[in-house]
N, C-alpha and C positions, 0 to 999 in steps of 0.2 A: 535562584533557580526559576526558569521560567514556568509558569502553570499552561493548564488546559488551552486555556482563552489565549496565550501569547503563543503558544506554539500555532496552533490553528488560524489561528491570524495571520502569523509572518507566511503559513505555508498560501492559505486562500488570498494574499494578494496578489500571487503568481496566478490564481488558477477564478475568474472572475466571468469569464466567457462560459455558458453552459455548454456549448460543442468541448473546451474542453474539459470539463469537469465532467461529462461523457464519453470521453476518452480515458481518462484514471479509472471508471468502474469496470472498463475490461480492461486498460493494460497493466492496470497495477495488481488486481491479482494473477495477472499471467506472470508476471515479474516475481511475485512473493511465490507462488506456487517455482518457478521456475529457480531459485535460492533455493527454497526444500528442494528439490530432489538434485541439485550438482552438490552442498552439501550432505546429502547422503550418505554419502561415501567420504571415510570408512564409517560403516556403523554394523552395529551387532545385538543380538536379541539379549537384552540383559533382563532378567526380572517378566520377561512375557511382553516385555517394552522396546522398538526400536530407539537404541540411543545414537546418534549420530552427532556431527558437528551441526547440524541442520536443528535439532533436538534440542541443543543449548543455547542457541540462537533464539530459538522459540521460548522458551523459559526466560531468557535474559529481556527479549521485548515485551513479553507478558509482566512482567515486573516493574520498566520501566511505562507500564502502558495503567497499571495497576496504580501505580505512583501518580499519577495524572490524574486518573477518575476510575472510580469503582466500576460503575456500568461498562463503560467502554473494552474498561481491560477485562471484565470476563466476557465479551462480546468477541476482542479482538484476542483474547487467550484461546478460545473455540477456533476462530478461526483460523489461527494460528497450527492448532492443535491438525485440523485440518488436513491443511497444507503438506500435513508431514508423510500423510497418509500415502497421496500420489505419489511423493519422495523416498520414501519407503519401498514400494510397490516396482515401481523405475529404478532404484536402486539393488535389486535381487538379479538385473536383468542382464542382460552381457553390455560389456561397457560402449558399443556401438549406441543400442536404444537407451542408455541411461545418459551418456554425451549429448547425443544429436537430440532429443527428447528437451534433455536441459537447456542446451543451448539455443537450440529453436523456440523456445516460451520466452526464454529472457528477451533474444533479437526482436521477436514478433510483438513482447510488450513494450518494450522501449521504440518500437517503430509505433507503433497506435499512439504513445505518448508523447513524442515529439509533433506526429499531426496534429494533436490535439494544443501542442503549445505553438505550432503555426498559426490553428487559427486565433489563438492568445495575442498573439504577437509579443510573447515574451520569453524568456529563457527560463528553464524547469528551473526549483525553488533550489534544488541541491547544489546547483551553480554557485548562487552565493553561502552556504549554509549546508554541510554534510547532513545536519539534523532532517533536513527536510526527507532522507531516504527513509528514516524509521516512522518518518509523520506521515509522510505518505497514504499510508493504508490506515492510519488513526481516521486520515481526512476523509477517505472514500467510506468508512463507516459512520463517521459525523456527519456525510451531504446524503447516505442511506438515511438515518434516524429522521433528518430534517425534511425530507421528500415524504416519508413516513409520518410528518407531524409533532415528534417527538420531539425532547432538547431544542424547544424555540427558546429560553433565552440566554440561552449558548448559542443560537444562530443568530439572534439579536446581536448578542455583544461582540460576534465576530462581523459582522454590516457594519457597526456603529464605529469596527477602527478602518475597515479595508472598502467598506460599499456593496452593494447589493452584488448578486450575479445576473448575468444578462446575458443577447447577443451582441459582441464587440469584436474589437481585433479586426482580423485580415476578416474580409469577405470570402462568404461562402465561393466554394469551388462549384459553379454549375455552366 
């Protein structure tokens, strides 16, 4: 089973260019927010709790995120928890704004993250590796903690297989 260090790895040598690893802090939570609320539905008030397919989704990544590293999974459990919140809220609503809602966050974050892997010049990590959709947002909270100073050597030992981040790839669009 792979750990912390090999998942964040395989997903950061796709993602080495900082235009786009500034691109996954906004489209990858429009993306995960965007999951919450089209799984929404069906859900129902159980216990004072929305439970939804979105809900179990969120408990099953919090586990698998828990399993990886303590900090992180209650970091990305919150956020997760989150997420459910908008989904929830858009889920009450008539199926026009809870469709068009969902489906324009998902469009709008997969278009921010494919410019962001233009200027990479390479192909998003889930291409080769389904795993990379659940690392995803592990990753945009590891490159949060390390912009924050935090987990430097878990940012060490992910340089030391893949290389620093920088400006590379395609040239800027000016």
């Amino acid at each position: 089973m792979k750990n912390l260090v090999d998942h964040l790895s395989q997903y950061a040598a796709y993602h080495r260019d900082t235009r786009n690893i500034v691109s996954h802090f906004i489209g990858i939570p429009l993306i995960v927010i965007a999951v919450a609320v089209l799984l929404s539905r069906p859900g129902a008030v159980i216990g004072g709790v929305w439970l939804s397919p979105a809900t179990l989704l969120a408990l099953a990544s919090t586990g698998f995120y828990l399993r990886l590293d303590m900090r992180f999974g209650v970091v990305m459990g919150a956020l997760l928890g989150l997420s459910l919140w908008p989904g929830h809220m858009l889920a009450v609503q008539s199926t026009l704004v809870w469709l068009s809602s969902g489906v324009g966050l998902f469009v709008v974050g997969w278009a921010i993250q494919f410019v962001g892997h233009f200027y990479e010049g390479r192909k998003p990590a889930f291409v080769d590796d389904v795993s990379g959709l659940i690392v995803g947002p592990l990753f945009v909270v590891a490159e949060a903690a390390f912009l924050l100073g935090l987990r430097q050597p878990l940012k060490h030992a992910i340089e030391e297989r893949v290389g620093p981040t920088g400006v590379r790839g395609k040239k800027a669009l000016v």
